[in-house]
N, C-alpha and C positions, 0 to 999 in steps of 0.2 A: 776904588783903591784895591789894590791885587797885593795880598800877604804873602809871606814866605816864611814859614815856620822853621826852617834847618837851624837848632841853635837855640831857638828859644824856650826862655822858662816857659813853663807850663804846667800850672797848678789844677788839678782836677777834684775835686769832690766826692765820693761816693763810689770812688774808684776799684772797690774790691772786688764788686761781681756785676749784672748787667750792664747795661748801656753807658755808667759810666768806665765799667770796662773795656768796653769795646771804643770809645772813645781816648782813652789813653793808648791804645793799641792804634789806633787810626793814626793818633800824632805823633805816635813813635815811629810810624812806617815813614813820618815826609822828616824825618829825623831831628826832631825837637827833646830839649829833653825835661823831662818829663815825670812829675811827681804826683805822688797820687797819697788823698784821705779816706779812709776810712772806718771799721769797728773793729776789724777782722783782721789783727795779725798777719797770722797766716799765711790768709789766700792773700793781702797784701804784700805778701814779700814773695809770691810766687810770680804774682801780675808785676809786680818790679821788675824782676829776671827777665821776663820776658821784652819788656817794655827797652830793658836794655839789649838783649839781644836782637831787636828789630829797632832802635833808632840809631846804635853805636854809639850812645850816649850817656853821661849818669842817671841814674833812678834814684831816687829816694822816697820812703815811703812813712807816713805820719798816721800811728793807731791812733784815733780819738773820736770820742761822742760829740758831736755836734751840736747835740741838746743842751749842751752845757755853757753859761756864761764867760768861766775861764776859759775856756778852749777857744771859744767865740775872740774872747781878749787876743790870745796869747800864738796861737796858730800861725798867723803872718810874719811873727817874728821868729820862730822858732825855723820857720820856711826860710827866711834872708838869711837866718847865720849859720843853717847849710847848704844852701842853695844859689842866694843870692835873690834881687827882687825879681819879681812875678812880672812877665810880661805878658800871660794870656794866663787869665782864669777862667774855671768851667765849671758853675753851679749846677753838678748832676746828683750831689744827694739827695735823699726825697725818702720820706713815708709815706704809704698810700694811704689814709685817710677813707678809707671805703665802708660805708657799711651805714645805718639807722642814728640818727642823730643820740638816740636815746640810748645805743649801745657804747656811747663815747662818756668815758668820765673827764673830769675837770684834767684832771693830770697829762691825759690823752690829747684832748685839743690843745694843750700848749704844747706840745712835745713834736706834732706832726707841725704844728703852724711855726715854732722854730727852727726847725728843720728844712723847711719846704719853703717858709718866707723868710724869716727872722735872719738865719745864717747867712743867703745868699744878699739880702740888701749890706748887713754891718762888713761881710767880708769887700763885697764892691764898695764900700764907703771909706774904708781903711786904705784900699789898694788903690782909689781915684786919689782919696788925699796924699796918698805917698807919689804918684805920678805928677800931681798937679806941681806940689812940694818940688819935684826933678827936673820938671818941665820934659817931661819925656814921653813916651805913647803907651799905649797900652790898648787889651781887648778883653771884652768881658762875655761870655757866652753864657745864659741862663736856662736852662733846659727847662720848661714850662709842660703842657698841656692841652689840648685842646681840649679839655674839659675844663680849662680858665676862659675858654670863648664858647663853647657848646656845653654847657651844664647837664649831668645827666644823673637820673633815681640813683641815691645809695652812694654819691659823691660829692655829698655837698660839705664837707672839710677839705677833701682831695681838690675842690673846682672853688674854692674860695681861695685856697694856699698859693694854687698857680694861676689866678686872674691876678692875686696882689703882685704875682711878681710881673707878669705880664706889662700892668700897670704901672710897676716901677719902672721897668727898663724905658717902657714909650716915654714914658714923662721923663727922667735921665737924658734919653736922645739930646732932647732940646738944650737942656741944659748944659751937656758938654758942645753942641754944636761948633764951637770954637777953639777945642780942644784934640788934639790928635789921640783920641781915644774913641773906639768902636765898641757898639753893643750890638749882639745880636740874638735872640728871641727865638729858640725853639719849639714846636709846638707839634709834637707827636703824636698821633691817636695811639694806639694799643701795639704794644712794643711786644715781642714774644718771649718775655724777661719769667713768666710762670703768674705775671698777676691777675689773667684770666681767670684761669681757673681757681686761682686761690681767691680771689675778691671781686668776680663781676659774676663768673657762670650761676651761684647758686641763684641769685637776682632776675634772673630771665627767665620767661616762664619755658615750660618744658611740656605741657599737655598735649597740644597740636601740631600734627606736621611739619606746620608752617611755622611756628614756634622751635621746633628742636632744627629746622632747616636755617634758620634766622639764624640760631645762638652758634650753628656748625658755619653758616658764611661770617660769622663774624669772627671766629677763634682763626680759621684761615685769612683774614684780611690781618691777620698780625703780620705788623713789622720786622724783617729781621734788625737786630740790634745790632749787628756788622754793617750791613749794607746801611742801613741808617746814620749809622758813627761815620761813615764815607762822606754822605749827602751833605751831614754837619761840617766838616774840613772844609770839601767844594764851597760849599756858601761862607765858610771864612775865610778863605781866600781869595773868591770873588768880594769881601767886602758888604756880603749883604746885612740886610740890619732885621729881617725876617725871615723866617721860615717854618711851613706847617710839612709836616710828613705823612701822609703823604701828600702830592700838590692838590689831589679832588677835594683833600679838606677844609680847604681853600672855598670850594663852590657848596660845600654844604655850609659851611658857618656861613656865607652871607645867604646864603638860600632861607636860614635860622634868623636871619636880621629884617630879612625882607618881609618873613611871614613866617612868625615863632609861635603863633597858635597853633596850625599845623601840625607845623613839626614837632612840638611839643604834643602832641595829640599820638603823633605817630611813634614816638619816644615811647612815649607811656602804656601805649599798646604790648609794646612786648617785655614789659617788666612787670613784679608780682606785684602789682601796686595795691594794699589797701585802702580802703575807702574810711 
């Protein structure tokens, strides 16, 4: 099925800065118009401007915590009675979730797993009922992980948050089958958004060559978040209902499936792992 975005709502997530920026910008370019949530004032109402001066369309822009049960509630409707209904959504907020299980309090794992799971199922759950309710279409975009298919040291909240979504949308598929509504399944390795550095580089070990050569080919195999926000449109408008970024990540997850002793051997090699 081949989309056309010119015109259509378009509700984004997490839209103030990274990759859900650069996503808002991508569907402003094929001129959808296009609304964006965030925490962040602000740079919200900057990325607005912009958003309108690249789709020639209206912007509007939604400050709010996601964390939160009200906002959870109330967010979709406060979208229709300036907007009108949501004809593509784009689950891009997220916490990363990085770090020692035992550096996470109680408070913290609910906050990342609302955020990162919580949000994105209840607000797809609101907007299918409201389409079902219209009998009309609709698209859901889930921006995922591939650390929800490939698990790796020091992410295990971050790679729990995004296999459950993972896991929603597959099971979902089936379900709308018979419904003119599409899902599709992002699944990104290491986006160049600054979470490197902030929440994997210290994790890697750094003593040997081959080690600080490792940690420097991986910070370069970062994604850009423009070119990426591209690849995401292309594959909603082809209709697909997957997608990993890059496509080799593709051959290492099942490479992971086929024989994860290995690769979990080889994982663990280059991270500071205690014993």
């Amino acid at each position: 099925m081949k989309n056309n975005f010119q015109a259509r709502h378009v509700l984004i997530t997490g839209a103030s800065r990274g990759f859900g920026k650069e996503l808002a910008y991508a569907f402003a370019e094929k001129g959808a118009r296009v609304d964006i949530v965030g925490r962040d004032s602000k740079q919200l109402q900057r990325v607005s401007q912009c958003i309108r001066h690249l789709s020639k369309q209206p912007s509007h822009f939604f400050s709010a915590d996601l964390s939160k049960t009200s906002v959870q509630n109330n967010l979709l409707a406060a979208v229709r009675h300036t907007s009108g209904q949501v004809d593509v959504l784009v689950n891009a907020a997220g916490l990363p979730g990085f770090g020692p299980i035992v550096s996470f309090q109680a408070a913290d794992l609910k906050k990342v797993l609302a955020v990162n799971t919580l949000v994105p199922l209840e607000l797809s759950r609101q907007l299918i009922q409201g389409w079902q309710g219209e009998n009309r279409s609709g698209m859901i975009i889930n921006i995922a992980s591939l650390a929800g298919q490939l698990p790796l040291p020091y992410a295990s909240i971050h790679a729990a948050s995004k296999a459950a979504m993972i896991a929603f949308t597959t099971s979902l598929r089936y379900e709308l089958r018979r419904w003119p509504i599409q899902l599709l399944t992002v699944s990104p390795s290491l986006l160049a958004t600054g979470h490197f550095d902030q929440e994997t580089r210290r994790y890697l070990k750094h003593q040997s060559l081959v080690d600080q050569l490792s940690a420097a080919l991986l910070k370069q195999s970062q994604l850009d978040p423009a070119k990426a926000a591209k690849r995401v449109i292309k594959a909603a408008e082809m209709g697909k209902s997957e997608l990993d970024l890059p496509y080799a990540t593709t051959g290492l997850v099942q490479l992971y499936n086929l024989c994860s002793a290995p690769v979990r051997a080889l994982i663990a090699n280059r991270y500071q792992l205690k014993k």
